[in-house]
C-alpha positions in Angstrom: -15.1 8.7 42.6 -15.9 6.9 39.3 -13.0 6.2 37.1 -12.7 8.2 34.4 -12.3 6.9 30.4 -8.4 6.4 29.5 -7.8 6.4 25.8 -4.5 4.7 26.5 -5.4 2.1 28.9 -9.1 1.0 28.3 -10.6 -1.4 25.1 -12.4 0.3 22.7 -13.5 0.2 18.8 -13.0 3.2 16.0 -14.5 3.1 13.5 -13.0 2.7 10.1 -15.0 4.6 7.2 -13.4 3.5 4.2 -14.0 0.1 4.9 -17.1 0.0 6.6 -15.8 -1.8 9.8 -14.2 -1.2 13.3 -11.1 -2.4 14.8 -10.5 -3.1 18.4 -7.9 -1.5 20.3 -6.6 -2.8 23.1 -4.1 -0.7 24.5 -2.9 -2.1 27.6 -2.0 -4.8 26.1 1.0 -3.5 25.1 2.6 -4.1 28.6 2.4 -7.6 28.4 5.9 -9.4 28.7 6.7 -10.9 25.5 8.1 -14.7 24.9 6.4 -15.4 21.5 8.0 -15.7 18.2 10.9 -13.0 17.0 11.9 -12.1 13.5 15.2 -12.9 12.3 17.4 -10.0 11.9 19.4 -10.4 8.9 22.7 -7.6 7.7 21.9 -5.4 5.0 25.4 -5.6 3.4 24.1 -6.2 0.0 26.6 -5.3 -3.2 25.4 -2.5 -6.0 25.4 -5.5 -8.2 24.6 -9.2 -7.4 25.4 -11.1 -10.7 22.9 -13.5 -9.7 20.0 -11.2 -9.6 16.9 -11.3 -11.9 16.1 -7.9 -11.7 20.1 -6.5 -11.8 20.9 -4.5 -15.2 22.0 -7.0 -17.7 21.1 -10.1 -16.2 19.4 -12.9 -17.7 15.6 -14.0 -15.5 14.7 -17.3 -14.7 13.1 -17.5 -17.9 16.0 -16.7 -20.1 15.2 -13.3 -21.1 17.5 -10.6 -20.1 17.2 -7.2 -19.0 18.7 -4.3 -20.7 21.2 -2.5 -18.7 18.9 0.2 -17.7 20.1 3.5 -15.7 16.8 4.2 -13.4 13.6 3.0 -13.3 12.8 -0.4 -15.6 9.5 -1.5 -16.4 8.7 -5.1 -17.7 5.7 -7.5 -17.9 6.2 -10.3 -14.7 7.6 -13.5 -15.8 5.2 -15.4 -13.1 1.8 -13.0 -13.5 -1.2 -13.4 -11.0 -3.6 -13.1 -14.4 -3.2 -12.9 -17.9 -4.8 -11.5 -21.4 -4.2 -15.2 -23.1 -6.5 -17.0 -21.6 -10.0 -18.0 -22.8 -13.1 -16.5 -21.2 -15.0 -18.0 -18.4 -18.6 -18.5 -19.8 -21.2 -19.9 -16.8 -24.6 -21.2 -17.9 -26.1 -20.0 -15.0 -29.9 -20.7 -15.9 -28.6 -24.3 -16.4 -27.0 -24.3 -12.8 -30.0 -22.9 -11.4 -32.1 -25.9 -13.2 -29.9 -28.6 -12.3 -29.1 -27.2 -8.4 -30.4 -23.8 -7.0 -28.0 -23.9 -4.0 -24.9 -24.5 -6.3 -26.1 -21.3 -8.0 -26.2 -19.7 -5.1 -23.3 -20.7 -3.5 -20.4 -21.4 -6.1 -20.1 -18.5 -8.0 -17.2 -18.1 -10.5 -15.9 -15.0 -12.6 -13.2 -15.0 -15.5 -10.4 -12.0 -14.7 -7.8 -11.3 -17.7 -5.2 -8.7 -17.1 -1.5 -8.0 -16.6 1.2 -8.4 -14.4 4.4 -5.8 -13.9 7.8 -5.6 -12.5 8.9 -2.1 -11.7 12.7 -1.8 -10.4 13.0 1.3 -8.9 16.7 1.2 -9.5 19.8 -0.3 -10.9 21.4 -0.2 -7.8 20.3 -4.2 -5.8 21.5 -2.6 -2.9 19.0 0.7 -2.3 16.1 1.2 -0.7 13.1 3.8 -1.0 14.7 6.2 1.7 18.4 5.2 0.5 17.5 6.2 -2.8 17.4 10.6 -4.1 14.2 12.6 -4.0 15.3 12.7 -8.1 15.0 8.7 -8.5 12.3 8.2 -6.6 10.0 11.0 -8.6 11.6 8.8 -11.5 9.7 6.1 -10.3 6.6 8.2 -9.2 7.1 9.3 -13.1 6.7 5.6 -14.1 3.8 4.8 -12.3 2.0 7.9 -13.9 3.2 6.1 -17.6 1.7 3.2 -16.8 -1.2 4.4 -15.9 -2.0 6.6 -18.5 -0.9 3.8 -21.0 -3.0 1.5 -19.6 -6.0 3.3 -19.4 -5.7 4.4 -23.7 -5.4 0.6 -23.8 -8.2 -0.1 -21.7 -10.3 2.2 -24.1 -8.9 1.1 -27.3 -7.9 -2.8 -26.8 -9.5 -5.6 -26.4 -9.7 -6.2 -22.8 -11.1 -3.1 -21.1 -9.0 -3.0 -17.8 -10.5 -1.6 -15.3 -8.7 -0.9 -12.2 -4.3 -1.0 -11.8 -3.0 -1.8 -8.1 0.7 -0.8 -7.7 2.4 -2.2 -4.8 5.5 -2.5 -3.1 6.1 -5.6 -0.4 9.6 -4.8 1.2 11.5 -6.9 3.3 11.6 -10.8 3.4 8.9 -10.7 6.7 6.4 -9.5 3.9 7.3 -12.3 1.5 9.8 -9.9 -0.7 11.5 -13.0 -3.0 13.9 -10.7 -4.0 16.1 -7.7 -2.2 16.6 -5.4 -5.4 14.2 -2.7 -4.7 11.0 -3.2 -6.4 7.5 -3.1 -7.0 4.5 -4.3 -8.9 1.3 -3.4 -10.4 -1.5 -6.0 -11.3 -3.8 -4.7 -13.9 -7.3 -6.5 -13.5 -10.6 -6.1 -16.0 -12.4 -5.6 -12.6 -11.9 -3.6 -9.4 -10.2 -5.2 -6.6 -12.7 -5.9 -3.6 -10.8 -4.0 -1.4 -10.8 -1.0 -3.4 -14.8 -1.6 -4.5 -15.6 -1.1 -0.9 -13.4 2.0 -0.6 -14.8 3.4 -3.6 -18.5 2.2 -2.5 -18.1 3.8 0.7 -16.4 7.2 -0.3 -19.8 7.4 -3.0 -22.2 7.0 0.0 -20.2 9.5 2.0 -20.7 11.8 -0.8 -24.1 10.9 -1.7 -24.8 11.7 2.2 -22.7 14.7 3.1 -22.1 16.4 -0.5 -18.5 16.5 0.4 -15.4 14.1 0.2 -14.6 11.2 3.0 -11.0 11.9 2.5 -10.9 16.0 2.1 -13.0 15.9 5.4 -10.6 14.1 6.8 -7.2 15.5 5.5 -9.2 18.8 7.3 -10.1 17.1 10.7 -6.1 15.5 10.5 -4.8 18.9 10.0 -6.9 20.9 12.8 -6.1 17.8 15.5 -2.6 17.3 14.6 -2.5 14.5 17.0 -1.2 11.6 14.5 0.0 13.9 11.7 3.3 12.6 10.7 4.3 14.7 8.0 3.2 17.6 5.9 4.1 19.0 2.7 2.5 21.1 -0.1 0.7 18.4 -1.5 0.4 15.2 1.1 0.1 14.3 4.1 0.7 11.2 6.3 -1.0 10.3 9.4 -1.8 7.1 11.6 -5.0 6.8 10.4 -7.5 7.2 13.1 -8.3 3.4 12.5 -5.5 2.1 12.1 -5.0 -2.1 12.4 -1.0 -2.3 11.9 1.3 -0.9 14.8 2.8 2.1 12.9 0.4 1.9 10.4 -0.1 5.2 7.8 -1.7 6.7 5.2 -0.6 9.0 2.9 -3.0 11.3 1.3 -3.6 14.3 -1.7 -4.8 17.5 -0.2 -6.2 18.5 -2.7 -8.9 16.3 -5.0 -6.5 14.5 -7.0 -9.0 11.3 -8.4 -5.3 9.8 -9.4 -2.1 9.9 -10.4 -2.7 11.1 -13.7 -4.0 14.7 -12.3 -0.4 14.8 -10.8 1.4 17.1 -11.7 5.2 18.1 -11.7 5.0 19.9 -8.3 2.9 16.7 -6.9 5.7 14.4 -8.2 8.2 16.1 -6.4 6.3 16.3 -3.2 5.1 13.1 -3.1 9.0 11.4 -3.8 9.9 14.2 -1.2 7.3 13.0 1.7 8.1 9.2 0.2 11.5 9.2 1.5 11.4 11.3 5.1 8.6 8.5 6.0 10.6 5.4 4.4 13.6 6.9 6.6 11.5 7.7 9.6 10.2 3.8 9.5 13.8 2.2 9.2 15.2 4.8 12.2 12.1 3.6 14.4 14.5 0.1 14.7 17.3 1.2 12.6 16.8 -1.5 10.8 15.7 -1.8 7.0 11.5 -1.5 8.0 9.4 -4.1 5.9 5.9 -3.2 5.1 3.1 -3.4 2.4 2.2 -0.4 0.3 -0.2 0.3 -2.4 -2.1 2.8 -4.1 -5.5 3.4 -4.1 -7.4 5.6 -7.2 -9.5 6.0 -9.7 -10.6 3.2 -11.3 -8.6 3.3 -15.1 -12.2 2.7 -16.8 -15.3 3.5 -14.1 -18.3 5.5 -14.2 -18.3 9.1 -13.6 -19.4 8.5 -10.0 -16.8 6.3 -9.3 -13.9 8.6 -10.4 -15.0 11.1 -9.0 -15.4 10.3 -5.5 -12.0 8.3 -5.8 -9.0 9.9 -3.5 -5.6 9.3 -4.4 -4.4 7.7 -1.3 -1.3 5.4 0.0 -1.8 2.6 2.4 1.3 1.8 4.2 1.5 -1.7 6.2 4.3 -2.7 8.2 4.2 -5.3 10.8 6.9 -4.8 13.2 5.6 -4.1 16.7 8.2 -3.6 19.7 11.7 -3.7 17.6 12.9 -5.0 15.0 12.2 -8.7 15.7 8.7 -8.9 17.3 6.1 -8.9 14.6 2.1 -8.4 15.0 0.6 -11.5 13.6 -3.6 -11.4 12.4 -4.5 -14.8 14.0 -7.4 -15.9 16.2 -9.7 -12.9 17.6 -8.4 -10.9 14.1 -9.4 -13.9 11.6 -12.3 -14.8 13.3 -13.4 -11.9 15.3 -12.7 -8.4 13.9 -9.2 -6.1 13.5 -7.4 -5.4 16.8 -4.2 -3.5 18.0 -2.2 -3.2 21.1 -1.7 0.3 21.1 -3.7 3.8 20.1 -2.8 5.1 16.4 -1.6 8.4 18.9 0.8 6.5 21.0 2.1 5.4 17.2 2.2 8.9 15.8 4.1 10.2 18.7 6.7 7.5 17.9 6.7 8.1 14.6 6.9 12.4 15.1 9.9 12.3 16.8 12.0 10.1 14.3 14.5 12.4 11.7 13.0 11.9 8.8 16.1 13.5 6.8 18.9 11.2 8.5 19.3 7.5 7.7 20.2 5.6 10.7 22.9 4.4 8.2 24.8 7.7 7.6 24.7 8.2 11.0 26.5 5.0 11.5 29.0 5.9 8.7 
């Protein structure tokens, strides 16, 4: 008798729609012994207040100015940005390029890209985390990002540089190159759209174009029938291991309804989204009990976009962490994945399994305590 098909034991590719491109799973990989690099674990016994911390209330940053002894969430532009407004623009003489060498014109191409750069401290407290912190203070910074945003985008119509697209992000934990432990995040405001979030948008337009429905709602539908990697659920959002996922307990959070951003939240959203924010945040650091690192952002509607591309935007969270069998053994992208295509060591349903069966109330820490 032929052997049958296992999901769990045999090499295959799925399909990722958003991006355009597959990722290789390999699942019985995951059984091989392991004698590669480990993570170092380091104590979380971090005061309320370091004195020598740029982003504590009151302190003075690396470049002498000083914050203001705020009592929740603290917006201010990055001392260090990626881009800037201040800068003159980029101006190519391309017809002279082409003249002088076709294949430099075709080859070496340049744009300008003027923006801004932000801190956003979630807290005044250096010693919290997402899922340490209330459902209250975390729809305080939910609140913040819908400020900025709106902000932005009346400056984006009415100033001089007309932004286009703002990426807020959160890199936790020193394995994702965190610089500093007081809980923050960023958001990088660009007068273009990021590629990634060009091919997102370009590829949620074609699904539309095509089926004269939305990539995502289809799939928030298909996530909810199959249940299979659903996470969690609320009102408003929900998180799955995304069918192609890359990262070992990879997820993505997404609106139920057609929210294009996070300026069509509202208060109920807020609340639901800080609410499904911190079970997941606490269901990542009780899969190791230890403080889970990970990359997060925020895909949406482009601030200033045409019709088409708003509309078929999705608000959607991308959450990235790399830990793999504990809290020490990291997944690293190198060879096949850099030169090859994505690949994982075990399904996105042996990942949501883990994940379902975490508390997502309890901290490992009170627990402990």
């Amino acid at each position: 008798m032929a052997e049958l098909f296992d999901f769990t034991n045999h090499s295959h590719r799925r399909f990722n729609p958003l991006s355009n491109t597959y990722v290789l799973c390999s699942p019985h990989r995951a059984k091989r012994p392991w004698q590669g690099a480990k993570e170092e674990l380091k104590k979380s016994d971090l005061p309320s207040f370091d004195p020598k911390c740029y982003l504590c209330p009151g302190n003075i940053r690396a470049t002498g100015d000083s914050n203001p002894k705020y009592e929740n969430t603290y917006i201010f532009p990055n001392d260090y940005p990626a881009v800037r407004v201040d800068q003159p623009d980029y101006i190519e003489d391309t017809e002279e390029i082409e003249k002088s060498s076709p294949l430099k014109a075709k080859l070496f191409k340049t744009q300008g890209v003027k923006g801004k750069c932000f801190v956003i401290c979630f807290s005044p407290n250096h010693n919290l985390t997402l899922p340490l912190m209330s459902v209250e203070d975390i729809t305080s910074v939910i609140q913040s990002w819908r400020s900025l945003y709106k902000d932005l985008q009346k400056e984006a119509q009415d100033g001089p540089v007309k932004y286009k697209y703002l990426q807020i992000f959160e890199n936790r934990g020193f394995a994702m190159g965190c610089s500093n432990p007081h809980p923050h995040g960023q958001a990088w405001c660009l007068d273009t759209i990021p590629t990634e979030v060009d091919h997102e948008i370009k590829n949620m337009t074609n699904y539309h174009n095509e089926s004269h429905s939305h990539m995502l709602g289809d799939y928030v539908q298909l996530e909810l029938k199959e249940r299979e990697r659903l996470v969690l659920e609320n009102d408003s959002f929900i998180v799955v291991v995304p069918y192609w996922a890359l990262w070992p307990f990879e997820t993505l959070l997404i609106s139920k309804e057609h929210l294009r951003s996070i300026k069509d939240f509202t208060e109920k959203h807020n609340k639901d989204l800080a609410s499904i924010l911190k079970k997941l945040t606490t269901k990542y650091d009780n899969l190791f009990n230890t403080s889970f690192p990970y990359s997060m952002g925020i895909h949406q509607a482009p601030l200033d976009g045409t019709d088409e591309e708003k509309n078929n935007s999705w608000f959607h969270m991308h959450f990235y962490p790399p830990l793999l069998r504990s809290a020490t053994v990291k997944k690293f992208c190198v060879g096949f994945e850099m030169l090859g295509e994505s690949q994982r060591d075990l399904t996105s349903e042996q990942a949501a399994s883990r994940l379902q069966d975490l508390d997502g109330d309890k901290h490992y820490l009170s627990k402990i305590n």
